[in-house]
C-alpha atoms as a printed R data frame, in Angstrom:
    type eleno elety resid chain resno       x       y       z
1   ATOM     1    CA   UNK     A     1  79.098 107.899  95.194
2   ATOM     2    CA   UNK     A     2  83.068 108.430  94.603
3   ATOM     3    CA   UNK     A     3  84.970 104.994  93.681
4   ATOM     4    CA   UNK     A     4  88.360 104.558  95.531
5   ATOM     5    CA   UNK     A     5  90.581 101.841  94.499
6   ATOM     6    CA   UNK     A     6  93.275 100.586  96.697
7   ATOM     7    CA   UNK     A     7  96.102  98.927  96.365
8   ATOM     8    CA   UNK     A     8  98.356  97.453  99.330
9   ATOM     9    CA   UNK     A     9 100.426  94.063 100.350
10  ATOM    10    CA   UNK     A    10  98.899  94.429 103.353
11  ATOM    11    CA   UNK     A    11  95.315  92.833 103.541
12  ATOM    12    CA   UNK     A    12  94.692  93.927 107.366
13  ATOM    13    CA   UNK     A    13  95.312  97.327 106.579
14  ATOM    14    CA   UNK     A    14  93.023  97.263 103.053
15  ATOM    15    CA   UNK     A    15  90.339  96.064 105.033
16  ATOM    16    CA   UNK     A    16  90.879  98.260 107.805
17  ATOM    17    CA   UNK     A    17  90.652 101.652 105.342
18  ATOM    18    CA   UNK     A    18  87.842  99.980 103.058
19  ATOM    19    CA   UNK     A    19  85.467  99.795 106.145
20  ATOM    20    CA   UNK     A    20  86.640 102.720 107.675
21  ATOM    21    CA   UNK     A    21  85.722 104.572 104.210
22  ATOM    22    CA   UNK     A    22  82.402 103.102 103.528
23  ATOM    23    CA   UNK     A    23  81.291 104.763 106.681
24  ATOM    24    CA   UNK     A    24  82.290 108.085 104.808
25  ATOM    25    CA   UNK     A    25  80.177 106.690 101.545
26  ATOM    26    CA   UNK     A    26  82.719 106.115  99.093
27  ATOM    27    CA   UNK     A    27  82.851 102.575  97.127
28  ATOM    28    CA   UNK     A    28  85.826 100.995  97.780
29  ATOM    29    CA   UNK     A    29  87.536  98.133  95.671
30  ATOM    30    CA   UNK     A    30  90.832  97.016  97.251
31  ATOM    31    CA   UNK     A    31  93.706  94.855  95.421
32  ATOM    32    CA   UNK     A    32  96.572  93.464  97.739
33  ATOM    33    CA   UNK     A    33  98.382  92.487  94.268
34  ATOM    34    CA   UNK     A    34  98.599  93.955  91.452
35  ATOM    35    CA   UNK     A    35  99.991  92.559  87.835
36  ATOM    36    CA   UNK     A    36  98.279  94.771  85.308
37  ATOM    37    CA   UNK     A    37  96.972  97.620  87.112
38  ATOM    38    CA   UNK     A    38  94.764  99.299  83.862
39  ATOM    39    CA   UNK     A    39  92.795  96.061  83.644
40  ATOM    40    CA   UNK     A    40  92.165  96.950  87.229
41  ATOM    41    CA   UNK     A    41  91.418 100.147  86.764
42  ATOM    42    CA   UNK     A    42  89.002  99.800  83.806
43  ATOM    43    CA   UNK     A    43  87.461  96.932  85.799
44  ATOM    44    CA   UNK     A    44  86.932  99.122  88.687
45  ATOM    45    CA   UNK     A    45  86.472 102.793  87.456
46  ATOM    46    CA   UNK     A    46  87.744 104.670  90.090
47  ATOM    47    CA   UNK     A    47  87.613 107.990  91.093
48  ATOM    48    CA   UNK     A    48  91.101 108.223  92.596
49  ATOM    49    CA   UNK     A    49  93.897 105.632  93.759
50  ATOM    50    CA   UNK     A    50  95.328 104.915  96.703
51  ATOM    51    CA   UNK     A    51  98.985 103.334  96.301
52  ATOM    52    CA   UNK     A    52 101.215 102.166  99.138
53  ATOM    53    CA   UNK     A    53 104.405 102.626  97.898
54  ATOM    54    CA   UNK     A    54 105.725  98.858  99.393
55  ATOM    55    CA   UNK     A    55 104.142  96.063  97.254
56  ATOM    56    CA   UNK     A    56 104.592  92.465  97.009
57  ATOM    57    CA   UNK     A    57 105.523  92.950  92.876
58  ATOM    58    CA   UNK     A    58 106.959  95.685  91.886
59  ATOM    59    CA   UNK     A    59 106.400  99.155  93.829
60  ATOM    60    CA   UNK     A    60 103.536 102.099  94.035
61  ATOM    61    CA   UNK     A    61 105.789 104.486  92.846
62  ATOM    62    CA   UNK     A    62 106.091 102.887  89.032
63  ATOM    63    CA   UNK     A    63 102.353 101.530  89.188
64  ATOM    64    CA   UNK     A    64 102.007 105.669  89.775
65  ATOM    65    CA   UNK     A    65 104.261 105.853  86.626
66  ATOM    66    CA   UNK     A    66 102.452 104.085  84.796
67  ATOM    67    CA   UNK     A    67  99.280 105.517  85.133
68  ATOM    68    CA   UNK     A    68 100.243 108.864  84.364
69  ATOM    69    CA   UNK     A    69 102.295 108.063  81.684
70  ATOM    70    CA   UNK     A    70  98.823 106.514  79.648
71  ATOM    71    CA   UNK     A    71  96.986 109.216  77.728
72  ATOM    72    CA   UNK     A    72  93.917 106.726  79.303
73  ATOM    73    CA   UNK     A    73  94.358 107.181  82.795
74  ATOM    74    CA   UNK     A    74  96.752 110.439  82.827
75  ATOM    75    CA   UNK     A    75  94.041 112.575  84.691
76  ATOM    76    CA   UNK     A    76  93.547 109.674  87.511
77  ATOM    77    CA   UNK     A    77  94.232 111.116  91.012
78  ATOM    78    CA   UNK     A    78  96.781 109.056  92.615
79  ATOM    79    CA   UNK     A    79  97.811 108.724  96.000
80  ATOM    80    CA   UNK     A    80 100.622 107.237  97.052
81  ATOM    81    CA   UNK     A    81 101.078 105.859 100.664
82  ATOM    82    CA   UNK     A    82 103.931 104.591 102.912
83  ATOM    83    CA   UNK     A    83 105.019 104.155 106.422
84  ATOM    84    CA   UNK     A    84 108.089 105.390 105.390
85  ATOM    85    CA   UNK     A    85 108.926 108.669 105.800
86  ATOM    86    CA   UNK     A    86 111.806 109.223 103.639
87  ATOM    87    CA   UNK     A    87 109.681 108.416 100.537
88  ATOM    88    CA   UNK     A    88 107.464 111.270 101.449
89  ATOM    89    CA   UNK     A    89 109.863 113.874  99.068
90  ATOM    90    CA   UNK     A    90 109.514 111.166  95.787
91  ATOM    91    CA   UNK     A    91 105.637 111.079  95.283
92  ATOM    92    CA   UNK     A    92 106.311 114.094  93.233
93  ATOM    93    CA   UNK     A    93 108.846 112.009  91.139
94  ATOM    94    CA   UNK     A    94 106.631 109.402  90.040
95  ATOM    95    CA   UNK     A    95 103.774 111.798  89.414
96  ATOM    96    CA   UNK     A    96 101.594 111.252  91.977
97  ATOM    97    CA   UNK     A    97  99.043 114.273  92.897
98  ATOM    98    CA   UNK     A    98 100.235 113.413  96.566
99  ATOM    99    CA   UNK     A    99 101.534 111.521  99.545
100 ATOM   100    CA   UNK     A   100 100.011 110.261 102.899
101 ATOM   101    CA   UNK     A   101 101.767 108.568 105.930
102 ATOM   102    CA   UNK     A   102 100.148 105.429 106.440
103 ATOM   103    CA   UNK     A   103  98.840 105.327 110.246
């Protein structure tokens, strides 16, 4: 079974996306803050990250940075997400493997 973590301010819309994807099979953890995100990830051992780009510290696109800049998580599949839809050029910038309009 393929571990997704995902990370969003928005607890309606993690729950919303964590149910909707355990109907698909995947594990889903879900974090709705986020102050060191590699103790999350070791904790959790995911497959591949989803990251809304609007957070309540800090934003997905350096969490994105971050995780591709550590020789530990480098190879990580990251997502980033937004409503937004002039952030959907920048995913690229903070090294994210790609972008998805949140609903």
């Amino acid at each position: 079974m393929k571990r997704v973590l995902i990370v969003d301010a928005d607890t309606e819309f993690l729950s919303g996306l964590k149910t909707k994807l355990t109907t698909y099979n995947f594990e889903v953890e879900t974090a709705s803050d986020v102050e060191n995100i590699f103790e999350l990830i070791y904790h959790t051992d995911p497959d591949i990250i989803l990251v809304n780009y609007i957070l309540n510290e800090g934003n997905g696109g350096t969490i994105s940075h971050q995780i591709k800049c550590n020789p530990d998580t480098h190879d990580l599949p990251v997502i980033m997400m937004s409503d937004y839809t002039d952030l959907c050029h920048l995913w690229k910038k903070f090294g994210c493997n790609d972008y998805m309009l949140k609903p």
